[in-house]
C-alpha positions, -999 to 999 in steps of 0.1 A, spaced: -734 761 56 -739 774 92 -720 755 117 -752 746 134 -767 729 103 -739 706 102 -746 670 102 -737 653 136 -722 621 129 -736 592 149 -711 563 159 -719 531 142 -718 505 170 -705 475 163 -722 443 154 -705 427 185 -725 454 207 -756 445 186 -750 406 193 -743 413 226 -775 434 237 -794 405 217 -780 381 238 -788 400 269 -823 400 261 -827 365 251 -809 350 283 -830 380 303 -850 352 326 -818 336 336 -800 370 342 -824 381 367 -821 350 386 -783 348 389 -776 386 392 -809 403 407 -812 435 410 -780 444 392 -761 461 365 -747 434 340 -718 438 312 -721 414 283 -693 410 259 -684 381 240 -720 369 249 -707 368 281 -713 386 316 -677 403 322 -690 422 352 -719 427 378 -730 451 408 -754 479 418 -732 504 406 -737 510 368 -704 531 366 -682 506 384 -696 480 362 -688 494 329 -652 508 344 -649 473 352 -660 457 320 -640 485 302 -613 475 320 -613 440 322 -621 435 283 -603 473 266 -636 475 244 -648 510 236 -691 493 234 -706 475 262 -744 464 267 -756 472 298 -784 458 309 -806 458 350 -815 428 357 -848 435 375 -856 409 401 -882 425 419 -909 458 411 -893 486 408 -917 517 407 -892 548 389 
């Protein structure tokens, strides 16, 4: 087998991301009221950090909770036209 046909493994996140991202979603409404317009970290079903800066958010969820899968969510507050 060519080295280019080999299989690329995928990371299996974890069911905590999976739970976490879920969460996200569900409490989306109230998200975008508390933290408009902002990056969000959930873990724990929990928001561990918030800004405008998606990098500083996860280097400070990263930091603040050593786990290696965040969900990262923007909480839209207003119409944003990308």
């Amino acid at each position: 087998m060519r080295k280019e046909e080999e299989e690329i493994a995928i990371p299996k996140m974890p069911k905590r991301f999976w739970e976490d991202d879920r969460w996200a979603n569900e409490h989306y409404s109230e998200l975008t009221e508390e933290y408009p317009n902002q990056w969000i970290a959930v873990v724990g079903k929990k928001v561990v950090a918030y800004g405008k800066n998606l990098a500083e958010v996860e280097k400070e969820a990263r930091k603040k909770t050593s786990e290696d899968y965040i969900s990262l969510t923007f909480a839209e507050g207003d119409i944003h036209v990308w």
